[in-house]
Wavefront OBJ file of the C-alpha trace (Angstrom):
o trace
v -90.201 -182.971 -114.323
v -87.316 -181.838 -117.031
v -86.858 -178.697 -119.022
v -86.896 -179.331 -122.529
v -83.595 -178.179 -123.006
v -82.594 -181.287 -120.481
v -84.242 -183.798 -122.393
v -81.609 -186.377 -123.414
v -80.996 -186.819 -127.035
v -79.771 -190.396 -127.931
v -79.457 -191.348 -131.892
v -81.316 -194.192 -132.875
v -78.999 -195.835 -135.521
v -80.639 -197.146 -138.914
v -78.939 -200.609 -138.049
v -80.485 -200.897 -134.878
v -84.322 -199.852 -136.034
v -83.328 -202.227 -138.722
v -82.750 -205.249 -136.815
v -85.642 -204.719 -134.209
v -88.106 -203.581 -137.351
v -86.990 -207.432 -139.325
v -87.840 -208.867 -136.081
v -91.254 -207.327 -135.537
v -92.178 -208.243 -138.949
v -91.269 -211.874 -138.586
v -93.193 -211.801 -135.632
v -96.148 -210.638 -136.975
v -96.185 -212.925 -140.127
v -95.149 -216.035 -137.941
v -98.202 -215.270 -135.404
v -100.737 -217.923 -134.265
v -102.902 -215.538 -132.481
v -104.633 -212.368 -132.667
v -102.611 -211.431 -129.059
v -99.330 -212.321 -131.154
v -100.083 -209.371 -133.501
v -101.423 -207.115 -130.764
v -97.481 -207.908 -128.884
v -95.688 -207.333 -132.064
v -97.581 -204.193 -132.579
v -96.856 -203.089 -128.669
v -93.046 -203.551 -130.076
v -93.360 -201.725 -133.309
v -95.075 -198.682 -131.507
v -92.394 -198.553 -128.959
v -89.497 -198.431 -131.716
v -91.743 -195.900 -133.704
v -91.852 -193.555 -130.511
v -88.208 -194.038 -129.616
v -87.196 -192.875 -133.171
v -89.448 -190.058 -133.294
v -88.535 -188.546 -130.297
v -85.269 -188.864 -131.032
v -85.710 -186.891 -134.424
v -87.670 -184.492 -133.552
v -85.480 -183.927 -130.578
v -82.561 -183.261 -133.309
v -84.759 -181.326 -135.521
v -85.948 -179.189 -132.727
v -82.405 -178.248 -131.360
v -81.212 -177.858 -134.955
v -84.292 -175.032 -135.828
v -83.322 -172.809 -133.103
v -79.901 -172.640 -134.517
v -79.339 -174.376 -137.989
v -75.635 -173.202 -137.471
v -75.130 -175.430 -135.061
v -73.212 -178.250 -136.355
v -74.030 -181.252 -134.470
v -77.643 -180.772 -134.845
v -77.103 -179.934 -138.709
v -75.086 -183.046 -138.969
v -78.228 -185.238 -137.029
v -80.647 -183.424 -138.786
v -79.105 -184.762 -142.118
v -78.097 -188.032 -140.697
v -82.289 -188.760 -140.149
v -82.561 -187.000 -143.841
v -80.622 -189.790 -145.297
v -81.763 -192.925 -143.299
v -85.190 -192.005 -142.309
v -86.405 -193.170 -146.202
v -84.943 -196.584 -145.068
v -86.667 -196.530 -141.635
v -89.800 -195.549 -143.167
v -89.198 -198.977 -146.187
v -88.723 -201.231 -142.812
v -92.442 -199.800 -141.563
v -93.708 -200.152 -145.004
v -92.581 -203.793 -144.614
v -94.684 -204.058 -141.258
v -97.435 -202.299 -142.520
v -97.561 -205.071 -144.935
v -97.582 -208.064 -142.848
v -100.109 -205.945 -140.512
v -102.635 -205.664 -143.489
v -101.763 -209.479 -144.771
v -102.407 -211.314 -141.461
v -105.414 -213.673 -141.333
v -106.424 -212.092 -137.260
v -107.096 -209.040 -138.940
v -110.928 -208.993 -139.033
v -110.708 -210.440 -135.005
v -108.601 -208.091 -134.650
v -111.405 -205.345 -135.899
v -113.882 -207.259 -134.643
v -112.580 -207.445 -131.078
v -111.935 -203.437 -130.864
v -108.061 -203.818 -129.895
v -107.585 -202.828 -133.191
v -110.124 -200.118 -134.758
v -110.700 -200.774 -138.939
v -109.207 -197.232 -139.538
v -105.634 -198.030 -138.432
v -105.961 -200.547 -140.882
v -107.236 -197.853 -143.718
v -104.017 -195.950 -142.542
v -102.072 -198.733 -143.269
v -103.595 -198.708 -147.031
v -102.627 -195.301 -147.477
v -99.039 -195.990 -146.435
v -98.646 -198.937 -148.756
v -99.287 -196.004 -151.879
v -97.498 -193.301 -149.687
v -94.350 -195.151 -150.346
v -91.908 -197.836 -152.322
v -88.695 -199.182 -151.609
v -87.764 -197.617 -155.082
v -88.247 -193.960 -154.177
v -85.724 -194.066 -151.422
v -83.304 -192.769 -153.178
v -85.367 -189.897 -154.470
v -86.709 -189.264 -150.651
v -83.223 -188.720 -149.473
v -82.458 -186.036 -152.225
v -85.495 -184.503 -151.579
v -84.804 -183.789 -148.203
v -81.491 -182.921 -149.101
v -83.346 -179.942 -151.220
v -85.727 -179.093 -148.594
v -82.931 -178.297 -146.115
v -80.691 -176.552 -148.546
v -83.918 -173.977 -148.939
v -84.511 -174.091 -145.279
v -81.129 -172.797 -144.114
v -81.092 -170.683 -146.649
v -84.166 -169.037 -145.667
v -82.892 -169.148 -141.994
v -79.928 -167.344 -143.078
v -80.837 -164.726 -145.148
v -80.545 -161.135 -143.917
v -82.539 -158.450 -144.880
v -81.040 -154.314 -144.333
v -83.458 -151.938 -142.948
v -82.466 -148.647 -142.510
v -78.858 -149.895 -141.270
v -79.959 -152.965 -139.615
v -79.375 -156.753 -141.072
v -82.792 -158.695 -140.102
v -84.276 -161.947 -140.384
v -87.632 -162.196 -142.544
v -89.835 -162.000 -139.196
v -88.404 -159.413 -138.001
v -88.714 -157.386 -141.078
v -92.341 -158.008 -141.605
v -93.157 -156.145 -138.338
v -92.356 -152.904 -140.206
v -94.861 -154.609 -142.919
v -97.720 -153.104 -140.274
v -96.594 -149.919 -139.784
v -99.027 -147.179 -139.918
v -97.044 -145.102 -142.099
v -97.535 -146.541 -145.656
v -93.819 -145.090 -146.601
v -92.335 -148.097 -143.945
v -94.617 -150.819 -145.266
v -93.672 -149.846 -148.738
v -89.522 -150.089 -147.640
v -89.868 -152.826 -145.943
v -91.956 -154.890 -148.855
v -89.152 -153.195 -151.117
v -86.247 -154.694 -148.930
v -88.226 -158.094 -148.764
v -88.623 -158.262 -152.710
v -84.888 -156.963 -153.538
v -83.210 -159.568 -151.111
v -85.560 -162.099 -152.783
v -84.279 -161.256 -155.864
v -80.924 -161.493 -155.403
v -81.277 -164.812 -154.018
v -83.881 -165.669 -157.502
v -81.379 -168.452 -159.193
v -81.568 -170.358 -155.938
v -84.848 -169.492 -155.103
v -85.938 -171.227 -158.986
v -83.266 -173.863 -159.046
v -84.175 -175.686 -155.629
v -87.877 -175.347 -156.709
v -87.395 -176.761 -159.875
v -85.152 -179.367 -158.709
v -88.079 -180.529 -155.968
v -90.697 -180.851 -158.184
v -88.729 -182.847 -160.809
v -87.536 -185.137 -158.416
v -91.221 -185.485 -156.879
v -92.481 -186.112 -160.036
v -90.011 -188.820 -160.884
v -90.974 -190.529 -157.843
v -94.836 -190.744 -158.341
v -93.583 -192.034 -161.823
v -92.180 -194.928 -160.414
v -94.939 -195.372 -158.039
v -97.225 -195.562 -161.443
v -99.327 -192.618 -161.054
v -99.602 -189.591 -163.506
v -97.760 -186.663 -161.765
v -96.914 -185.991 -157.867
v -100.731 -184.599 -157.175
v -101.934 -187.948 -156.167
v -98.832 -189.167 -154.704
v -98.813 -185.696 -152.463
v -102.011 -186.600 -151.291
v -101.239 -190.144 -150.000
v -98.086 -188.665 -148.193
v -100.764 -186.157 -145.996
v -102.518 -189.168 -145.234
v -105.959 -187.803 -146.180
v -108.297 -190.733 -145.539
v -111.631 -189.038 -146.462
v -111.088 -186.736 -148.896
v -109.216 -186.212 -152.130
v -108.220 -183.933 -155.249
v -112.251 -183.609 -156.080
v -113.322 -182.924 -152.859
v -110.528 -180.173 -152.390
v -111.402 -178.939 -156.012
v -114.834 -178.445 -154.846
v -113.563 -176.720 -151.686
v -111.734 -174.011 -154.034
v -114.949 -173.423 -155.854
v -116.757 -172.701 -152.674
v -114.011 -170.228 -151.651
v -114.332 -168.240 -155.221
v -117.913 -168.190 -155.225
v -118.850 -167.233 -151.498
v -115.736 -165.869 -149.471
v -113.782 -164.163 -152.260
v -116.848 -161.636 -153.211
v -116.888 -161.015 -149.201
v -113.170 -160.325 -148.670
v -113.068 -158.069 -152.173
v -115.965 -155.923 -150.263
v -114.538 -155.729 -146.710
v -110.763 -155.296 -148.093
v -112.332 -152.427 -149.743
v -113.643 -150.661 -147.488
v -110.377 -150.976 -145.205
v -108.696 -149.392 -148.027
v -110.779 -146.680 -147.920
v -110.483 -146.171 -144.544
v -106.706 -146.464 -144.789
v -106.572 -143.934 -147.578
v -105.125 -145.555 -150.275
v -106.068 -146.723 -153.944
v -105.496 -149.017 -155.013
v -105.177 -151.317 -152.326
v -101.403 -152.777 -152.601
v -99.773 -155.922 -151.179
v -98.166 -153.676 -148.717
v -101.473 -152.061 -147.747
v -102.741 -155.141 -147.070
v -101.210 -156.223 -143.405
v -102.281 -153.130 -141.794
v -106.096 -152.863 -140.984
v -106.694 -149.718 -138.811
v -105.260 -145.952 -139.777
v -103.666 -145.373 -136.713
v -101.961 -149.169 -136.396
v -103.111 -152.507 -135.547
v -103.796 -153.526 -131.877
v -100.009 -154.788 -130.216
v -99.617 -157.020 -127.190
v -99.465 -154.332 -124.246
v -96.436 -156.114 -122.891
v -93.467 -158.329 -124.645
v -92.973 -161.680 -123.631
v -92.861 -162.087 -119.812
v -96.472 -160.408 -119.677
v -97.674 -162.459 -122.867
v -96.728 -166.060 -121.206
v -98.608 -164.475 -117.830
v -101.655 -164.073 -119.457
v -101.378 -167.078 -121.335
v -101.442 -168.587 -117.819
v -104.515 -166.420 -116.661
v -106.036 -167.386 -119.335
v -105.970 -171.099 -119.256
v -106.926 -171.529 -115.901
v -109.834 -169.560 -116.423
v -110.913 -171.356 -119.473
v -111.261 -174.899 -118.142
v -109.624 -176.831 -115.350
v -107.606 -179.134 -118.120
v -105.965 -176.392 -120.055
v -104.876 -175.194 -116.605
v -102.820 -177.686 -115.941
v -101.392 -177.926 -119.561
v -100.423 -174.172 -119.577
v -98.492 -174.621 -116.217
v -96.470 -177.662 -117.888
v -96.162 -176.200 -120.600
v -94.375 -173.685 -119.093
v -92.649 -175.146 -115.982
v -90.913 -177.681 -118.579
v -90.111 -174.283 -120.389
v -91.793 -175.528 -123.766
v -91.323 -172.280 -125.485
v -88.828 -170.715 -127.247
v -89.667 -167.363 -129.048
v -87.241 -164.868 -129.577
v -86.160 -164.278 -133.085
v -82.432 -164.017 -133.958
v -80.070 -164.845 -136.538
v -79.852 -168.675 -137.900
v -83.104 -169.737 -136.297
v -85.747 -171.296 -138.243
v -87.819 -168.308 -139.673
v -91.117 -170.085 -138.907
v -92.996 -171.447 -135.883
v -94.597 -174.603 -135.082
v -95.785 -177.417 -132.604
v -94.277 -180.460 -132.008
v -93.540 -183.294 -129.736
v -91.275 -185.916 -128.184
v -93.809 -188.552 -127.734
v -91.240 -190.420 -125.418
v -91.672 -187.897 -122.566
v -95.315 -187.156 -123.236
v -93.737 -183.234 -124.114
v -95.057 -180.670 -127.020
v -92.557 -177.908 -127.709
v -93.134 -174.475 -129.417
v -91.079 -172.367 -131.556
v -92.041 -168.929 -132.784
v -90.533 -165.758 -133.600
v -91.407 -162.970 -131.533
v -91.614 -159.471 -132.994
v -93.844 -157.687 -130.888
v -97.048 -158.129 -133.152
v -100.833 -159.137 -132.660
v -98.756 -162.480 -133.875
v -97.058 -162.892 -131.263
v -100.428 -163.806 -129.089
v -101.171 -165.969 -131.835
v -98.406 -168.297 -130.492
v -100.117 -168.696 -127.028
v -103.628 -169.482 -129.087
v -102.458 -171.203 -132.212
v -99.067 -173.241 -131.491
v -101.041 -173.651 -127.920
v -103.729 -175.553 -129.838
v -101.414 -178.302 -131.139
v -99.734 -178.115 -127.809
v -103.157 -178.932 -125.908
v -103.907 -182.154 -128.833
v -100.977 -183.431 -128.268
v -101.182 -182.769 -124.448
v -105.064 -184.932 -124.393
v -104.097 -187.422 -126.901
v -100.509 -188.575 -125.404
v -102.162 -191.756 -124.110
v -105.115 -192.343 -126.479
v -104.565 -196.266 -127.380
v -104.048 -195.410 -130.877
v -102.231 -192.034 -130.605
v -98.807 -193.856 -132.448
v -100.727 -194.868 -135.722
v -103.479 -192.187 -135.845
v -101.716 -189.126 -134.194
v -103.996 -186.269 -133.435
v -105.322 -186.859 -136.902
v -105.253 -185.606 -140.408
v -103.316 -182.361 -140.695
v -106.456 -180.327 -141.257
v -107.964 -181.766 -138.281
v -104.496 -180.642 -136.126
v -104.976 -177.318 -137.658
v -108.741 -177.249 -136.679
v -107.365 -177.749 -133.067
v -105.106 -174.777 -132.869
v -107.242 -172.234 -135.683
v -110.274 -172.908 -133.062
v -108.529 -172.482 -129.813
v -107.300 -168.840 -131.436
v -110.964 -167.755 -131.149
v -112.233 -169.850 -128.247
v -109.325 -167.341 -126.558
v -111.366 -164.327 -127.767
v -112.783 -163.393 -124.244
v -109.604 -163.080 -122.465
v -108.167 -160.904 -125.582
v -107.882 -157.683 -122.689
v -105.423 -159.496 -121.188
v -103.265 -159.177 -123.756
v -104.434 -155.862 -125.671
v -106.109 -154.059 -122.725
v -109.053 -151.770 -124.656
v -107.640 -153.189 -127.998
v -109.089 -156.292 -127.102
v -112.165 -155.316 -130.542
v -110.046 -154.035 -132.297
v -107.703 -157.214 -132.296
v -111.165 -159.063 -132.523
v -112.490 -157.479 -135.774
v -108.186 -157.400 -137.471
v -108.436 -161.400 -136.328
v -111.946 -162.364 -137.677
v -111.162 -160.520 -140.958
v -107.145 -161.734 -141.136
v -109.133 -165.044 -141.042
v -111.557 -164.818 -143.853
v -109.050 -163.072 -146.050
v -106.738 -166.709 -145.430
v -108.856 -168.433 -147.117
v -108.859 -167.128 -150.650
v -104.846 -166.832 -150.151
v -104.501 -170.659 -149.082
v -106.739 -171.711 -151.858
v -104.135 -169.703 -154.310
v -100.763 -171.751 -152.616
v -102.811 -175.225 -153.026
v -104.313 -174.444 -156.425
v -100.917 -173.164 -157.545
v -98.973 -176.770 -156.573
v -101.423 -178.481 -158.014
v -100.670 -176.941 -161.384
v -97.044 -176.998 -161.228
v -97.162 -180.925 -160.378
v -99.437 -181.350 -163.181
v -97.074 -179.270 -165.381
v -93.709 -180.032 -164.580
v -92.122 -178.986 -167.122
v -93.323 -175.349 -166.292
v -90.669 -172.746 -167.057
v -89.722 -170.107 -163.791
v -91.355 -167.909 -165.885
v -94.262 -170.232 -166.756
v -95.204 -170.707 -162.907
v -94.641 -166.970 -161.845
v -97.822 -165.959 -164.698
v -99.344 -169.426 -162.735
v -99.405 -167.614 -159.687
v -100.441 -164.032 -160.735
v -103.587 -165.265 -162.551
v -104.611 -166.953 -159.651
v -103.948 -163.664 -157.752
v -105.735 -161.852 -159.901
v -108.577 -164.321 -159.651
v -108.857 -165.084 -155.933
v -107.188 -161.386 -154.556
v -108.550 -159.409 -157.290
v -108.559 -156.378 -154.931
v -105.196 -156.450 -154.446
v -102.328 -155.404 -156.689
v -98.128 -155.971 -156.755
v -97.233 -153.257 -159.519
v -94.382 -151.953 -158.286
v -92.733 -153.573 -155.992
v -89.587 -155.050 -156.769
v -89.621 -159.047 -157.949
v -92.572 -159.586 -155.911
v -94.534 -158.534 -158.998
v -92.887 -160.818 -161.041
v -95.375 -163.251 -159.378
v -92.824 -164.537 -156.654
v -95.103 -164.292 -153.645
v -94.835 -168.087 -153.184
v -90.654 -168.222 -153.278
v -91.263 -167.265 -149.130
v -93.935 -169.728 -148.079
v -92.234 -172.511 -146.687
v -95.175 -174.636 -146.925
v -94.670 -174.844 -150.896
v -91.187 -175.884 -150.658
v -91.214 -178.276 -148.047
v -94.311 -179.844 -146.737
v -96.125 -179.933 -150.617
v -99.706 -179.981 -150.430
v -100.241 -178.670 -146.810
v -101.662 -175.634 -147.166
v -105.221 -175.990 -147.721
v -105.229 -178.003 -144.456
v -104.906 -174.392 -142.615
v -108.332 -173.467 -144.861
v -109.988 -176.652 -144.328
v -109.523 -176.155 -140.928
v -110.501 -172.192 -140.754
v -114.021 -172.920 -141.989
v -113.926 -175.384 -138.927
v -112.665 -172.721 -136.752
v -115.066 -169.873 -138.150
v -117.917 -172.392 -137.283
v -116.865 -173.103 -133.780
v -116.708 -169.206 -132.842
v -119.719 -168.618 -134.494
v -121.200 -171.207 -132.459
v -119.684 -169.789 -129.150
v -120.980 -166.561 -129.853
v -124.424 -168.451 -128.852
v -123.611 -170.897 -126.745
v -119.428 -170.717 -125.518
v -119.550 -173.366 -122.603
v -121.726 -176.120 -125.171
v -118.712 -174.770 -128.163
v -116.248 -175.492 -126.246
v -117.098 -178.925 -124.850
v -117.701 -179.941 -128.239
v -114.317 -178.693 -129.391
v -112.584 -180.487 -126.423
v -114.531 -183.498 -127.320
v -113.599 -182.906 -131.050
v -110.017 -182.361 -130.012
v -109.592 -185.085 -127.544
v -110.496 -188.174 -129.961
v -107.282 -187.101 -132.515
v -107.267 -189.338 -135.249
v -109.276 -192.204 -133.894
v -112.092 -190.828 -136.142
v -111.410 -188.713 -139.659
v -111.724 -185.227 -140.353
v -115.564 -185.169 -141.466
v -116.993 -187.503 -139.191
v -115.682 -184.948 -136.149
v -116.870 -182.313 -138.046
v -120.473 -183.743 -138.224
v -120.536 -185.220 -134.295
v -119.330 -181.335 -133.332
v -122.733 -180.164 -135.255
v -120.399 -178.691 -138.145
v -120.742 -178.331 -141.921
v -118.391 -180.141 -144.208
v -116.197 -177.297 -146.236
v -116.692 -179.802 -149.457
v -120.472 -179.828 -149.626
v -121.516 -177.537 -152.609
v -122.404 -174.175 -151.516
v -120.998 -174.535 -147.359
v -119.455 -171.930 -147.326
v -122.563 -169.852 -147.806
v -123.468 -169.554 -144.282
v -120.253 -168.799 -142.960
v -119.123 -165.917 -145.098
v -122.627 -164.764 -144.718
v -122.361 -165.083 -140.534
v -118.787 -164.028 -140.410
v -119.646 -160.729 -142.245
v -122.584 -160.008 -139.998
v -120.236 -160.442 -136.795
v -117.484 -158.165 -138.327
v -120.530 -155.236 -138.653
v -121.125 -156.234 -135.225
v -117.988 -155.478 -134.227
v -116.871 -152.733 -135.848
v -120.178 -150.606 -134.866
v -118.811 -151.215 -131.105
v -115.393 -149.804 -132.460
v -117.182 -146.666 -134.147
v -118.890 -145.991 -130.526
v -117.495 -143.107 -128.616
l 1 2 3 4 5 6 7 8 9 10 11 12 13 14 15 16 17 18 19 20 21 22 23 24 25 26 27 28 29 30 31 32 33 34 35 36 37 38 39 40 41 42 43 44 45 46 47 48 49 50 51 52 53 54 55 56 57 58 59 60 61 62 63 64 65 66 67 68 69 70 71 72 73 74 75 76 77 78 79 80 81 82 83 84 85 86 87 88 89 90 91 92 93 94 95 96 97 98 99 100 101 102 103 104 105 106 107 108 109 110 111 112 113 114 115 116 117 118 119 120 121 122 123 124 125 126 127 128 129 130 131 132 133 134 135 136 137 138 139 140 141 142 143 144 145 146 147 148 149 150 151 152 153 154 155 156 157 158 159 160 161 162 163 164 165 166 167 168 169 170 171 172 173 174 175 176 177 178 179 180 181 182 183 184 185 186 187 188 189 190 191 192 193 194 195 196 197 198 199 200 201 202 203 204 205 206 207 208 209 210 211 212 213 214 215 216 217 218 219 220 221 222 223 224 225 226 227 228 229 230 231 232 233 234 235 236 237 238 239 240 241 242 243 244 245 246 247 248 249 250 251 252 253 254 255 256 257 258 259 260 261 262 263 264 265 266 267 268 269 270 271 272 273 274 275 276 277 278 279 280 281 282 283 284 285 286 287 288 289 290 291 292 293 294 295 296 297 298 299 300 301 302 303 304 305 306 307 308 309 310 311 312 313 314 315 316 317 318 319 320 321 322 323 324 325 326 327 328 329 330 331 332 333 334 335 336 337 338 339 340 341 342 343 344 345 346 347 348 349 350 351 352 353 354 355 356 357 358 359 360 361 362 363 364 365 366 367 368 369 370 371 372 373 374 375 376 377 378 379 380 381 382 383 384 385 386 387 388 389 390 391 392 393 394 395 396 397 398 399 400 401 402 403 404 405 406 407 408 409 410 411 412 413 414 415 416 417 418 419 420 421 422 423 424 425 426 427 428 429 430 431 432 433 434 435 436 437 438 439 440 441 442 443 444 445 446 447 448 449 450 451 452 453 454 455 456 457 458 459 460 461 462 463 464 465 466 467 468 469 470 471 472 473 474 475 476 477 478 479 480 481 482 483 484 485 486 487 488 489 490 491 492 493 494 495 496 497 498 499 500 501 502 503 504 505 506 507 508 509 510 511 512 513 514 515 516 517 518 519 520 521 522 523 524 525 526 527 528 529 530 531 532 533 534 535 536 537 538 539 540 541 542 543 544 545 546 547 548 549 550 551 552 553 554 555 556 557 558 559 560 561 562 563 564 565 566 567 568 569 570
């Protein structure tokens, strides 16, 4: 078994996925069987995995240090060809959806009718046309990426990155959280002509593309390239209404009552991280301890997430400690080719960091069941907001082993987790609301999406306010999730998948063995079935029925009282 750090990296080059993709394709549309297809699939799915691991091998080495300069240089090399490796799979895809053994092929089961839907989503995902555009783009992307990697923020004589920084953000003494939201806006700020150039620059050249493609603007172009095969711009629009009508009156009450308790009016953006007086429940130990009871707690939870902890781990699958020029984020991904999910965070000894062991640890564990599902290399682990409902569920299936990590903290991190939660979802709804009016405006001014983005504050947050602090009440919020700049129209996947997530705890409240057999079951079957069909074999309500989210803001309030009357017990 290797370490992830001895995984070999080999390049793929463009001419070689070339040559093998032209002969795949041939293959395909020359076939006189349905078992012809099925072998020039086999092919097509081994080149796909050998590429992939190879670039997310790059990637991966390049995020935990995007000064290193033969990562940088791979990472741009798969920048500029992977638009051409993704044409030559367009070009399969075609001759997939074209051949006359299709229905057989459906027919037989070796080839389920939703790969084929997949395929139809590609086809309008893409053009040879755009290439050139795709290759910019990422250009763009990475020139905000490593800028955000790289930028330095002073704090009472020290030079941090962003997540470190934000740890002073929950401070119990408002004077820090105001400094350190001060140092956050002013460095943003200086950085503003950058910050509004690359934006503008993205969406203009996403715009141009889903011009060329023949639709209006990039909204229905962004929603081909997530792959969303049950859902669309109306059902999300009715999603957003739902979150106005029932969550946001729910988080306006509870947030106001924290503030109370916190002693402050009005309730301001750097009020707003902390949610008990005396500080928010911390990890009892730092990252040797964390990873232990990570392992405590998987073997406890079920024989299967045993075992995935302990390779996780063994293969050393984690790397967490923040530090200068490492990709200010965290995620989950995978090198398909060795069966091995990988996790970067950025430790900075916050209820977040445990978050990483739940969350990141929930894509881990998809990826983990689904390595050798039979249609893993088309279909993945599914849509995005059905990877999301993996790890946003597995955060509060952890819930009983939370003393592990915050000893008699465990209810307060509990109540801070369940409300953090609800309060997402009126945020998320503002980043996805607020890209869908900039793509359908693109000639928006700086200015002209900043006043975007504060009415939507003031009509999803209302209960919070940004007077004050430097550029961030310019209506700037947005310039420092990633999400917006780089992965457009990804957001509301995390919300999508909270109401999910709310449900399933809710549910294991009553019942957690039956919850969490359904989850596994929900979880194992990735993408072999779409987002709302898992959602209604798990016993679940869809989040784009009219008036679903009723019940849950309803339920989820009820368990906070719960909660919190065990915290007010002596």
């Amino acid at each position: 078994m290797k370490k992830v750090s001895e995984l070999e990296y080999t390049r793929l080059p463009i001419e070689d996925f070339g040559k093998e993709a032209a002969a795949i394709i041939e293959q395909v549309k020359n076939a006189a069987s349905a078992q012809e297809v099925l072998a020039a699939r086999d092919k097509c799915n081994d080149l796909i995995i050998r590429w992939e691991t190879a670039e997310a091998l790059s990637y991966m080495r390049y995020s935990i240090n995007t000064a290193d300069a033969f990562y940088l240089a791979e990472k741009e090399y798969y920048d500029e060809v992977g638009p051409q490796a993704q044409n030559y799979l367009l070009e399969y895809t075609k001759a997939m959806l074209a051949t006359p053994f299709r229905q057989e092929l459906e027919e037989q089961g070796e080839i389920i009718p939703l790969v084929f839907r997949s395929f139809e989503v590609e086809l309008k995902a893409m053009s040879p046309e755009i290439i050139e555009d795709m290759i910019a783009e990422n250009q763009v992307v990475s020139q905000y990426s490593q800028m955000m990697a790289g930028m330095e923020f002073e704090f009472r004589g020290e030079k941090l990155p962003r997540p470190m920084l934000m740890k002073y953000a929950k401070s119990p003494d408002r004077a820090t959280r105001k400094e350190a939201y001060e140092v956050l806006g002013k460095t943003l700020k200086a950085h503003s002509e950058q910050l509004d150039g690359l934006f503008d620059q993205l969406v203009h050249i996403r715009d141009r593309m889903a011009k060329k493609m023949g639709y209006r603007n990039f909204v229905e172009l962004g929603y081909y390239r997530m792959g969303r095969l049950c859902y669309g711009p109306e059902e999300v629009k009715q999603f957003r209404e739902n979150v106005r009508r029932d969550i946001v009156p729910v988080v306006a009450r509870l947030r106001k009552e924290i503030g109370e308790k916190l002693g402050v009016e009005p309730l301001m953006l750097y009020d707003y991280d902390l949610i008990f007086p005396q500080g928010d429940p911390a990890p009892k130990g730092g990252k040797e301890e964390i990873f232990a009871a990570a392992r405590a707690m998987y073997h406890d939870m079920s024989e299967e997430t045993g075992k995935f902890i302990d390779f996780m781990l063994e293969t050393e699958a984690f790397d967490v400690d923040s530090r200068k020029n490492k990709w200010g984020g965290g995620y989950c991904t995978h090198f398909p080719a060795y069966h091995q999910p990988f996790i970067l965070a950025n430790f900075n000894g916050t209820a977040g960091d445990v978050d990483v062991v739940t969350h990141e640890a929930g894509h881990a564990f998809a990826d983990y069941k689904t390595a050798d599902n039979k249609f893993v290399v088309e279909l993945g682990v599914g849509g995005m907001e059905t990877a999301e409902t993996h790890s946003m569920s597995m955060e509060f299936f952890a819930w009983p082993y939370m003393d592990k990590f915050f000893g008699e903290d465990a209810g307060r991190y509990e109540f801070m987790h369940l409300l953090d939660a609800l309060s997402f979802l009126p945020y998320g709804t503002i980043v996805d609301d607020f890209q869908r009016q900039v793509y359908e405006n693109p000639d928006w001014t700086p200015e002209e999406r900043k006043a975007a983005w504060r009415k939507l504050e003031a009509e999803f947050r209302p209960h919070i306010t940004f007077d004050g602090i430097p550029y961030l009440e310019e209506g700037t919020r947005w310039q420092y999730q990633m999400h917006i700049y780089e992965t457009p129209f990804y957001y509301i996947d995390y919300c999508l998948a909270q109401t999910a997530a709310l449900q399933f705890l809710l549910e294991s409240r009553k019942d957690y063995a039956d919850a969490f057999a359904r989850y596994v079951r929900f979880l194992s079957q990735g993408g072999e079935k779409v987002f709302t069909d898992l959602l209604e074999e798990a016993g679940l309500r869809s989040p784009f029925q009219a008036g679903a989210l009723q019940a849950v803001a309803q339920e989820s309030e009820a368990l906070l009282r719960q909660l919190e009357a065990k915290l007010d017990q002596p």
